[in-house]
C-alpha positions in Angstrom: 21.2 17.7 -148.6 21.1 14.1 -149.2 22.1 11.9 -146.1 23.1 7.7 -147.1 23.6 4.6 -145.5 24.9 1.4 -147.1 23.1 -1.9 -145.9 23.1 -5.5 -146.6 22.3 -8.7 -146.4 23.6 -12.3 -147.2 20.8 -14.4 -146.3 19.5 -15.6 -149.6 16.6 -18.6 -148.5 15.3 -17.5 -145.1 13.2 -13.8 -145.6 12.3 -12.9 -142.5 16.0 -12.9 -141.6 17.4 -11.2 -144.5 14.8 -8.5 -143.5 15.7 -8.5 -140.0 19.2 -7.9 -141.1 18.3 -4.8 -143.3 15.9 -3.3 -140.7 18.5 -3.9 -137.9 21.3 -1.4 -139.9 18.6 0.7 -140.8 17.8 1.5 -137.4 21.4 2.5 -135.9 22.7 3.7 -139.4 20.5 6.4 -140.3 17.0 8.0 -139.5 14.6 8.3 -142.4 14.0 12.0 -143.6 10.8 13.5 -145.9 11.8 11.7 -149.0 13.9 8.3 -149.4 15.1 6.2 -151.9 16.8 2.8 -152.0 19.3 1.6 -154.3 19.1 -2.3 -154.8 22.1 -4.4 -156.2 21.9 -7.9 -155.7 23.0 -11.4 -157.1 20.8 -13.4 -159.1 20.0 -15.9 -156.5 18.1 -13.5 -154.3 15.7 -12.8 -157.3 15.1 -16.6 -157.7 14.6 -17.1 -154.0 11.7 -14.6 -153.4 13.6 -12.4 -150.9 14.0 -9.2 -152.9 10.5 -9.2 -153.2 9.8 -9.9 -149.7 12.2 -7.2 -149.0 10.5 -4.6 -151.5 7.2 -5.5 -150.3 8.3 -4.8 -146.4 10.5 -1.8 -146.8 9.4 2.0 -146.1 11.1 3.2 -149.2 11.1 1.9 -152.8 14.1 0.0 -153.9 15.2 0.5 -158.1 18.6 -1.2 -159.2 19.9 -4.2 -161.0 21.7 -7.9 -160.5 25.5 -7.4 -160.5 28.6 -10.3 -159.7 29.4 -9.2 -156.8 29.2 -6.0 -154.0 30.8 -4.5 -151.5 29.7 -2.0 -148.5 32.0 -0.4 -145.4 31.7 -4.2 -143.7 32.0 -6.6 -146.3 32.7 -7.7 -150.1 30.8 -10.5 -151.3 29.6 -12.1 -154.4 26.6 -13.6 -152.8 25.0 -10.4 -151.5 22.0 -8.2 -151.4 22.8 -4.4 -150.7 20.9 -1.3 -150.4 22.2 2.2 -150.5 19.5 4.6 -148.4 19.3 7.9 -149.7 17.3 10.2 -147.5 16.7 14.0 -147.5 13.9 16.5 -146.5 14.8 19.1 -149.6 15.3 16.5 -152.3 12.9 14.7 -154.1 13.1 11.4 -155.6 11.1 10.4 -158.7 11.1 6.8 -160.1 9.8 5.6 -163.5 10.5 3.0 -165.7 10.3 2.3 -169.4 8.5 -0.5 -171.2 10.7 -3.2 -173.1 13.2 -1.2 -175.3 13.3 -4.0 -177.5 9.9 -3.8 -178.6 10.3 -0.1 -179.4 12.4 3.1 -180.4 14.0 3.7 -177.2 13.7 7.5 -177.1 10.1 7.4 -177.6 9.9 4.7 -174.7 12.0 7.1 -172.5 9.9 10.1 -173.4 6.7 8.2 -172.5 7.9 7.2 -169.1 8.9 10.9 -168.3 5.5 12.2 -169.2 3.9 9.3 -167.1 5.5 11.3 -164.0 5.2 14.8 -165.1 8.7 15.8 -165.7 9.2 19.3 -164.7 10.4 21.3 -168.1 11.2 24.3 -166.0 13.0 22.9 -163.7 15.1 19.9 -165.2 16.1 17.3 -161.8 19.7 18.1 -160.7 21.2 14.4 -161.0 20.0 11.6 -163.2 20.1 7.8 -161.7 19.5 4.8 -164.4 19.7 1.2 -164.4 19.9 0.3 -168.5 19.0 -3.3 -169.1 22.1 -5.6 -170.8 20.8 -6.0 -174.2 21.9 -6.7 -177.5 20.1 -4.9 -179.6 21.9 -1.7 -178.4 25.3 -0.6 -178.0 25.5 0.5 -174.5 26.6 4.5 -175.7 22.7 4.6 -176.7 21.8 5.2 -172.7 24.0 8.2 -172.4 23.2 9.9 -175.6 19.2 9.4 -175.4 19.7 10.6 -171.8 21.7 13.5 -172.9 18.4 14.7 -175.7 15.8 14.6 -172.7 18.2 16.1 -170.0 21.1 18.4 -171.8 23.6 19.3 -169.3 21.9 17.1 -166.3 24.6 14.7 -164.8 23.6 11.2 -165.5 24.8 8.2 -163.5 23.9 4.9 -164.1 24.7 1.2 -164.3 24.1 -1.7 -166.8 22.5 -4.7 -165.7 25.3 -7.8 -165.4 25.2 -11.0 -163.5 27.9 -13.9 -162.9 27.2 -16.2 -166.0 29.5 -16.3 -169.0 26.5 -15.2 -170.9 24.8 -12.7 -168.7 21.6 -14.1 -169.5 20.3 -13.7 -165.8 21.3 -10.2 -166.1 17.8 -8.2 -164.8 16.9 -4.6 -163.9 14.5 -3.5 -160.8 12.0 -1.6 -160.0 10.1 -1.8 -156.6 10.7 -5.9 -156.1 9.4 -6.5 -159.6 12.2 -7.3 -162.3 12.4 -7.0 -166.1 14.9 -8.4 -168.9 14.8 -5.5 -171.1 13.1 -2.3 -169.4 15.0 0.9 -167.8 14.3 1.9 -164.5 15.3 5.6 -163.6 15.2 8.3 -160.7 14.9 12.0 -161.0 16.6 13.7 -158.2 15.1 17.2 -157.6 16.7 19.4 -155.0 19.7 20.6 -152.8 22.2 18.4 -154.8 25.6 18.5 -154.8 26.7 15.7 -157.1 30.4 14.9 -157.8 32.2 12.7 -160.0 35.3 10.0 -160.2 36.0 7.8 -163.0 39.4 5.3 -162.4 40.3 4.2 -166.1 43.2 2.8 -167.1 46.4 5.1 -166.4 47.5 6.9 -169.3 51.3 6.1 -169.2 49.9 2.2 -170.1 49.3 3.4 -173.4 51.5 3.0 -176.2 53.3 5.5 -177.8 52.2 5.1 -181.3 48.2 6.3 -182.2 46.3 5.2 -185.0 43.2 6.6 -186.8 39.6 5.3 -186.8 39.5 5.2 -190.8 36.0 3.5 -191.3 33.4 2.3 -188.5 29.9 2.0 -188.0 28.7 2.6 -184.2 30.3 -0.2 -182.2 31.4 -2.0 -185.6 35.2 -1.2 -186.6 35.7 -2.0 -190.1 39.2 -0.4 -190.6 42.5 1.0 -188.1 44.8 3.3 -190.4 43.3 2.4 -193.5 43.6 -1.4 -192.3 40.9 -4.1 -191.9 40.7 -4.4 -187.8 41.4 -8.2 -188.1 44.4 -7.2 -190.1 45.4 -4.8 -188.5 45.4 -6.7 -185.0 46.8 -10.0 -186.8 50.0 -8.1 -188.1 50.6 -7.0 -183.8 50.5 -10.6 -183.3 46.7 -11.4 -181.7 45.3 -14.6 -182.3 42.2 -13.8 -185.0 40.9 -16.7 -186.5 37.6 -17.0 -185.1 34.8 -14.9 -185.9 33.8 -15.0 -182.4 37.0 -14.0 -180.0 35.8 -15.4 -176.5 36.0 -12.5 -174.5 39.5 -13.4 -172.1 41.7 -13.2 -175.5 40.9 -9.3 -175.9 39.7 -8.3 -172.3 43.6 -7.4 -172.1 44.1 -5.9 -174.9 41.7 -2.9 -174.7 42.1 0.6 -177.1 42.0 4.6 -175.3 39.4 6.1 -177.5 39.7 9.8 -178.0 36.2 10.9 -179.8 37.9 14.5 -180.9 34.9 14.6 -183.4 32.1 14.8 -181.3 30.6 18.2 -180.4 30.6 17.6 -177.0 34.4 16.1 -176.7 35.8 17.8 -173.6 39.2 15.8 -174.3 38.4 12.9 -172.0 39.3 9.7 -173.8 37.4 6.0 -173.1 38.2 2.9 -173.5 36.8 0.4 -175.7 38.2 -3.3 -176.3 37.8 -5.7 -179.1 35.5 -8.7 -178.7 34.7 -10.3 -181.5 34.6 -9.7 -185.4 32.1 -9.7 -187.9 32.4 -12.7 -190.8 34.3 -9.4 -193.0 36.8 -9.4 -190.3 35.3 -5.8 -188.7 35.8 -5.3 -185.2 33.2 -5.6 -182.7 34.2 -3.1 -179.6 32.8 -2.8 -176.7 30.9 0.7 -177.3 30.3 3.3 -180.4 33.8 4.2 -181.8 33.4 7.1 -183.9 35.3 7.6 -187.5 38.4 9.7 -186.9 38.9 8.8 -183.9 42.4 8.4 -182.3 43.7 5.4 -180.7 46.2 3.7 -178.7 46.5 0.3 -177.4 47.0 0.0 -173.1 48.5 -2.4 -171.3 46.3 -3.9 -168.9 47.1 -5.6 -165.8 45.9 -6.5 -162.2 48.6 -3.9 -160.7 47.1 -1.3 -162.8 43.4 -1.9 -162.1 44.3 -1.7 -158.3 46.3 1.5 -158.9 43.7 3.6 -160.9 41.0 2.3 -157.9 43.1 3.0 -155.5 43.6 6.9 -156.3 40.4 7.0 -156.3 39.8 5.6 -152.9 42.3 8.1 -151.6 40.8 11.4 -153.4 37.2 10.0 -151.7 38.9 9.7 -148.3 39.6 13.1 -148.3 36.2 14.7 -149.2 35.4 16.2 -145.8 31.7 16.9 -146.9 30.8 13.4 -148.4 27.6 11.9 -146.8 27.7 8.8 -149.0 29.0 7.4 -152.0 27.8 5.4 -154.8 30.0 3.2 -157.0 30.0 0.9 -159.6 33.1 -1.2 -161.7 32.9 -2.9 -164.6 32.7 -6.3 -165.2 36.1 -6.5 -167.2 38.1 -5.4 -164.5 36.7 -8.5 -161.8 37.5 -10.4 -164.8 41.1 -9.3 -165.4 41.4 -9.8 -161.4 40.0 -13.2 -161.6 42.4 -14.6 -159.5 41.1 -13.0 -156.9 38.0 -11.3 -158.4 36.6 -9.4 -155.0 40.4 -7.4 -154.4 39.4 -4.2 -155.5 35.9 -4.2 -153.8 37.6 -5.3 -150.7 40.4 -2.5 -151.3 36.6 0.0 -151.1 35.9 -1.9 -147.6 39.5 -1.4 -146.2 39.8 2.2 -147.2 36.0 3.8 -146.7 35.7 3.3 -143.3 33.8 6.4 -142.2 31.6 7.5 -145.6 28.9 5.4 -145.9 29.1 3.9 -149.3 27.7 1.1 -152.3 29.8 -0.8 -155.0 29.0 -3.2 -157.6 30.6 -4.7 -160.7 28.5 -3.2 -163.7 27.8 -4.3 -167.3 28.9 -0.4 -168.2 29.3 2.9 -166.8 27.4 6.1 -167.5 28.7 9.2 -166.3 29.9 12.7 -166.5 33.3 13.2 -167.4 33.5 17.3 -167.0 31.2 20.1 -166.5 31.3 23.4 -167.8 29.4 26.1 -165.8 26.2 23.9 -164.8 26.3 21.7 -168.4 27.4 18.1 -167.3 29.1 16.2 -170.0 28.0 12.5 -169.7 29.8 9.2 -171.2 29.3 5.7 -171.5 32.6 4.0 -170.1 34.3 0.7 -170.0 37.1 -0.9 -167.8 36.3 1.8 -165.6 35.2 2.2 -162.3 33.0 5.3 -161.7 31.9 7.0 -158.3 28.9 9.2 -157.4 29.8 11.5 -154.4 26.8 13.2 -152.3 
């Protein structure tokens, strides 16, 4: 059993105080078992200051995570905060690694290196999967899943992209034990009594339109045609402005496409979403993850109401878990922005409503996890505009 405590800290400048913060929570909110790990999501600032690192370097337990825009725990929802979520347990083993920089290398040979450097156990494959994927464009995000899915078949994976506050992300980093990188992959292998359950809040169905459409030709993440249409056609004859090769990313944020990807082997007829943010100078459409050819689409309807709606169900069906010790949570960055007029409401809507199960959310650059599991064979996704829980 894995026991959990959510802490935090807004003092950015002053170390000893931010650390007096966390140690103070840590004392009344939970008492440390055999094997602990730390979850660490933080703004940028607390990097830049020196008090992450004074806080890995003082803690009894590692702490592995990334930057984010903003976090919430049971007390508060803040863009300017530092939070930990404390996993403890006596029959579960935690096991960090981290890759070296996936840009200077195939990524699945970097991942295999890492797990050999801690002596993955091929008999006994770790019951739940926790990554941190760097922001990078090199990759499309759906790379993290599917490379994680060749190591591990079948092992949940759950894991968040690296994001930060910026219009360009470019003070997006990942971390492993107070040190940070720009382009590696931190990980932990959770071995044990593990009873790991999933949520994923997309957008609702009954926003989509009525009409679907056909992937006819696309490359990865690169759209070149919808029903036999170029994609910049096809989305100037709806009406969207596409004149620029570059789209900034508000114009489509709202406008994203329910992806079913009935072609894959592992399709277990959950859809995702993808949305359009840019095009290529052929007019190809550049979406936010791999959309496969033959695909089926639809177009949703997107609004704050319905962002608030899909979290909120998902808030409720937490509630009710009688056996939850702790939940983890990440939502991604287009849905803060699509709430930009007040971008902290559905973290805040997590602090109203979880008021007894101790529990961690951040805004995420993209969201791995499973989607269904047959017998003990998780199926694992990349996601978008979606918020995605981790229930121990």
């Amino acid at each position: 059993m894995i026991r959990c405590a959510s802490l935090y800290t807004c003092e950015i400048d002053n170390h000893e105080v931010a650390l007096e913060q966390i140690q103070k929570q840590l004392s009344y909110k939970i008492e440390l078992l055999e094997n602990t790990m730390g979850i660490v999501m933080c703004h940028n600032e607390f990097i830049l200051s020196g008090t992450l690192e004074y806080l890995s370097d003082n803690l009894p337990f590692d702490i592995i995570g990334t930057t984010t825009a903003s976090a919430a725990t049971n007390e508060i929802a803040s863009d300017m905060m530092l939070t930990i979520f404390v996993m403890t347990s006596n029959d579960v083993r935690f096991v960090p690694s981290i890759t070296k920089d996936i840009d200077q290398g195939e990524i699945g040979s970097l991942l295999s290196e890492s797990l050999e450097s801690v002596g993955l156990e091929n008999n006994n494959p770790p019951g739940l999967v926790l990554c941190f994927p760097p922001y990078s464009q090199k990759y499309t995000s759906d790379i993290y899943a599917d490379i994680w899915g060749k190591f591990m078949p079948g092992v949940p994976i759950f894991g968040s992209i690296a994001i930060d506050d910026s219009m360009d992300f470019t003070a997006c980093k990942t971390i492993f034990r107070g040190e940070t990188h720009s382009r590696c992959m931190p990980f932990i292998l959770c071995y044990g009594n593990i009873n790991p359950r999933f949520l994923i809040a997309t957008m609702p169905l009954e926003n989509a339109v009525m009409y679907k459409g056909e992937v006819t030709c696309s490359n990865d993440n690169i759209v070149h045609e919808l029903d036999n249409i170029p994609t910049r056609d096809y989305l100037k004859n709806l009406g969207f402005p596409t004149e620029s090769e570059s789209i900034a990313a508000g114009v489509f944020l709202f406008t994203p496409f329910l992806i079913s990807q009935k072609n894959r082997k592992d399709y277990d007829g959950s859809p995702v979403v993808r949305g359009v943010f840019g095009f290529t100078s052929d007019g190809a459409g550049i979406f936010s993850g791999s959309v496969d050819e033959c695909s089926t689409f639809s177009m949703i309807n997107i609004s704050t109401d319905s962002v608030l709606s899909s979290t909120m169900e998902k808030l409720d069906a937490i509630s009710q878990i009688k056996d939850a010790n702790g939940v983890f949570m990440v939502s991604c960055i287009a849905r803060r922005m699509i709430m930009m007029h007040d971008p902290l409401k559905e973290l805040s809507a997590a602090t109203d409503k979880l008021k007894d199960i101790p529990f961690m959310m951040s805004h995420s650059g993209g969201e791995i996890c499973p989607t269904s599991c047959k017998g003990n064979f998780w199926v694992n996704r990349y996601h978008s505009y979606s918020l995605v829980a981790l229930i121990l």
